[in-house]
C-alpha positions as CSV (number, residue, x, y, z in Angstrom):
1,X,12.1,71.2,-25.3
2,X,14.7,69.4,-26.9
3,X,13.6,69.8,-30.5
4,X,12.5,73.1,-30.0
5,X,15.9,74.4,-28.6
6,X,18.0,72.5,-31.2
7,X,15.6,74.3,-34.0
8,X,16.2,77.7,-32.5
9,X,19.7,76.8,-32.0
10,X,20.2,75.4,-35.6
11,X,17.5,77.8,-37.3
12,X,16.8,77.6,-40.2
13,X,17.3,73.7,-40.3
14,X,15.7,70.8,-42.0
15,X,14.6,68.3,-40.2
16,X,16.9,66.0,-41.0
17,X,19.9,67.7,-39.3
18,X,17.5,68.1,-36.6
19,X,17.8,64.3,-36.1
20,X,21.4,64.2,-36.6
21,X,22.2,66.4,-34.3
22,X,20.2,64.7,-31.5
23,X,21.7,61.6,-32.4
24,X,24.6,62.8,-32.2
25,X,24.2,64.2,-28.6
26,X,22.5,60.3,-27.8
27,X,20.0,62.2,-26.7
28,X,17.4,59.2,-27.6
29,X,19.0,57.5,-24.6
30,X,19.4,60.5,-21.7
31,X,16.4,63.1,-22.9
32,X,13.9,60.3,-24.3
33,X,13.9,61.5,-27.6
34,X,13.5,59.0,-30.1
35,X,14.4,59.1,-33.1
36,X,11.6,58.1,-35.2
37,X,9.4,60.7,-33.6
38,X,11.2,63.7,-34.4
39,X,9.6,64.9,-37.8
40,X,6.1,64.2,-36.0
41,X,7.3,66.9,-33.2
42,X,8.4,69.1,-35.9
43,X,5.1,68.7,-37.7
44,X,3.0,69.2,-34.0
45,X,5.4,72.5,-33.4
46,X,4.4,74.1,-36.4
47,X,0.9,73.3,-36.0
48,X,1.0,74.8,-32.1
49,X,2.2,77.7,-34.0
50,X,5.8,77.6,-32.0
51,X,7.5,76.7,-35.1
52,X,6.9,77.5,-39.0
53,X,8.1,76.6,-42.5
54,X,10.5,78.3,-44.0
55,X,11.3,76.2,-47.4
56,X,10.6,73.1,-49.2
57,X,13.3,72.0,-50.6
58,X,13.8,68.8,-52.6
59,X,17.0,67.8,-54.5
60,X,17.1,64.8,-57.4
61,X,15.2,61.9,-55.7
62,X,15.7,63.1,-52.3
63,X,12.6,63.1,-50.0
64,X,11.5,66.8,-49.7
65,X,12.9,68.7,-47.0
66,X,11.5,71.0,-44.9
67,X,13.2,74.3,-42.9
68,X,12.1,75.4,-39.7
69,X,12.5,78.0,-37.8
70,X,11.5,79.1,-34.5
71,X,8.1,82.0,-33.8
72,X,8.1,84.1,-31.4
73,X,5.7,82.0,-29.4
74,X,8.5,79.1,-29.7
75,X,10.9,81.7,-28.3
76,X,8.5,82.3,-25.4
77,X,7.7,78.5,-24.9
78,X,11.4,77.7,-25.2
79,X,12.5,79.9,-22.4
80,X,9.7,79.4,-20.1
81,X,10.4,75.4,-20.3
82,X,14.1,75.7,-20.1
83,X,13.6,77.4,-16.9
84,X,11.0,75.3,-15.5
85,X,13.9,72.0,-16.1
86,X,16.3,74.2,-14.3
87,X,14.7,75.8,-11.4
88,X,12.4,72.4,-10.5
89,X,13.3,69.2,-9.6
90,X,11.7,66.5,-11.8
91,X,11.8,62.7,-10.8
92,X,12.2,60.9,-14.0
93,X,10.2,57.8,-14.6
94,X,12.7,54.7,-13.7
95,X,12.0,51.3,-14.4
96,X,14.3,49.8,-11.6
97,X,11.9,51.7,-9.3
98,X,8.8,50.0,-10.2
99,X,10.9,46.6,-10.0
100,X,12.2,47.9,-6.7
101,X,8.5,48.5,-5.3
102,X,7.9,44.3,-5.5
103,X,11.4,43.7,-3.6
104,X,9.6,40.8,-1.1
105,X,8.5,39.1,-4.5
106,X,11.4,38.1,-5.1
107,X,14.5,35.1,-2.8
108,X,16.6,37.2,-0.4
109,X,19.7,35.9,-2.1
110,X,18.3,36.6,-5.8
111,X,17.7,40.7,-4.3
112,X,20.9,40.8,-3.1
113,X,22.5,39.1,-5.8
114,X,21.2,41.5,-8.8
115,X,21.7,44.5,-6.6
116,X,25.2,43.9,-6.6
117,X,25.4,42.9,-10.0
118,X,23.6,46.1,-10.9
119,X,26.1,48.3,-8.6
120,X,29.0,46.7,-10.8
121,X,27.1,47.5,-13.7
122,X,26.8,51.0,-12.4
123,X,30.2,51.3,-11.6
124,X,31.4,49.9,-15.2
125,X,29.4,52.6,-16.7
126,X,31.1,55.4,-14.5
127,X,34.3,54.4,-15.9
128,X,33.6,54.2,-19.3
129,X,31.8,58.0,-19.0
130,X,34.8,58.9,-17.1
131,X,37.2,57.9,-19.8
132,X,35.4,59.8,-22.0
133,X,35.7,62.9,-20.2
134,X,39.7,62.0,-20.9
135,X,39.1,61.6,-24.2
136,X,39.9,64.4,-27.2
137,X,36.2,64.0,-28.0
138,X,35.4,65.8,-24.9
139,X,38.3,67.9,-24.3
140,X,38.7,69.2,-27.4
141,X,35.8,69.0,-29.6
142,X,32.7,70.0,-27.1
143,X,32.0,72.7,-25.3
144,X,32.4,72.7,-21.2
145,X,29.5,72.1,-20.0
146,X,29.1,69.0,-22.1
147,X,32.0,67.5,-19.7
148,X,30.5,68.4,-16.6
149,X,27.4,66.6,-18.0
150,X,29.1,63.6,-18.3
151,X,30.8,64.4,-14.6
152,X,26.9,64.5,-13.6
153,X,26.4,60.7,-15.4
154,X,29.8,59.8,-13.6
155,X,28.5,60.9,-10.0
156,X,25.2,59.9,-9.9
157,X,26.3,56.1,-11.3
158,X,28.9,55.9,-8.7
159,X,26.2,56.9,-5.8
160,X,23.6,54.1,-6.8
161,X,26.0,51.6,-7.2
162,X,27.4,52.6,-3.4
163,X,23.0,52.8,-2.2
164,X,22.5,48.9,-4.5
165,X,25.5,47.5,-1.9
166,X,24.2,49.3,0.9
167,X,20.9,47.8,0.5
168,X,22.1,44.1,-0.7
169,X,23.9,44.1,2.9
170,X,20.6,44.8,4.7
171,X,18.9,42.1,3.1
172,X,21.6,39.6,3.5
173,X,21.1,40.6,7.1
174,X,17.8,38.9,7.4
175,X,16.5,42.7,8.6
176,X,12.5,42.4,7.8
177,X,10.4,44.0,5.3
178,X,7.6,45.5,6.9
179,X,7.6,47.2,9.9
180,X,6.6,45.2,13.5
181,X,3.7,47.7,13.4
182,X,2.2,46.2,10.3
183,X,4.0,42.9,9.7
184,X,0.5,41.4,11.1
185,X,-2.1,44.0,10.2
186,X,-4.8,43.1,7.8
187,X,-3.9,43.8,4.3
188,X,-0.2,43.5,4.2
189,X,-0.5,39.4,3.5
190,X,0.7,40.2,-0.2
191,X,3.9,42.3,0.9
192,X,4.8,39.6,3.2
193,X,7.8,37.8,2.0
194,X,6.8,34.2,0.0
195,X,8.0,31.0,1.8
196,X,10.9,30.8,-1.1
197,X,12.2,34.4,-0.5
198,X,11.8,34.5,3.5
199,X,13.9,34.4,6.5
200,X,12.6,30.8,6.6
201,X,14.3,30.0,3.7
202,X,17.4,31.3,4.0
203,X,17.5,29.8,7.5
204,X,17.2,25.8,5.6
């Protein structure tokens, strides 16, 4: 959706200002658009028949680039994905989660310990967004909604990093795992908390 807006945005546009555009929004880190994969989008666009060449242009030993602009099929794709990110709520594939999922893997103290570390890390980059949104970069030089974007980033890093504490207290508190219902049902052994992360442990 990205690449598709910025060309109908843009259009016509190489690709190259495609790229610097997106960069320039660091969208590689908050949209998971990389970089390198760009021109292989643009390419795939055209072919879906949502995009198509304009020009070739290539100037002294330049590579050649190409201009795109945006069908009336990429109009129709556009819009209907736009407003399938804005009327749906999509959970976004997170890394910490998966990590999260094996929490009794891991000491009681260890948990605890990078939770917090990860709510100040959280809470270090809500104040670095934050003094962005002071900045002339934001105030002057983008439009409004990029602020409240970044008032978004601001909000939601400040309410994990209050959740990681939250949750760093309850396992400092010794409060168990799994459930009484299940903590000796067949099947859970490997959920169970190891000898070195246990209540046992912490107990020594």
């Amino acid at each position: 959706m990205m690449i598709l807006g910025l060309v109908r945005w843009m259009q016509p546009v190489h690709g190259y200002d495609v790229r610097r555009e997106l960069l320039s929004w660091s969208a590689d880190k908050w949209a998971n658009v990389q970089p390198g994969s760009i021109y292989h989008a643009l390419r795939k666009l055209t072919e879906e028949g949502l995009l198509r060449e304009v020009a070739t242009e290539q100037v002294g030993g330049r590579p050649a680039r190409t201009t795109y602009e945006v069908t009336a099929k990429g109009e129709d794709e556009f819009e209907t994905l736009l407003r399938g990110q804005w009327w749906h709520v999509h959970q976004q594939p997170d890394p910490f989660l998966a990590a999260f999922s094996f929490l009794p893997a891991l000491p009681r103290q260890e948990a605890a310990a990078a939770l917090r570390n990860r709510a100040n890390l959280m809470r270090a980059s809500a104040e670095s967004t934050r003094a962005s949104l002071d900045s002339d970069w934001i105030r002057v030089s983008k439009p409004a909604h990029v602020a409240w974007m970044f008032e978004l980033w601001v909000a939601r890093s400040e309410a994990e990093a209050t959740w990681c504490e939250q949750i760093a207290e309850r396992i400092d508190s010794g409060v168990s795992y799994l459930p009484d219902e299940v903590a000796e049902a067949e099947g859970w052994n490997g959920w169970r908390e190891s000898g070195r992360g246990g209540r046992e442990s912490t107990a020594e």
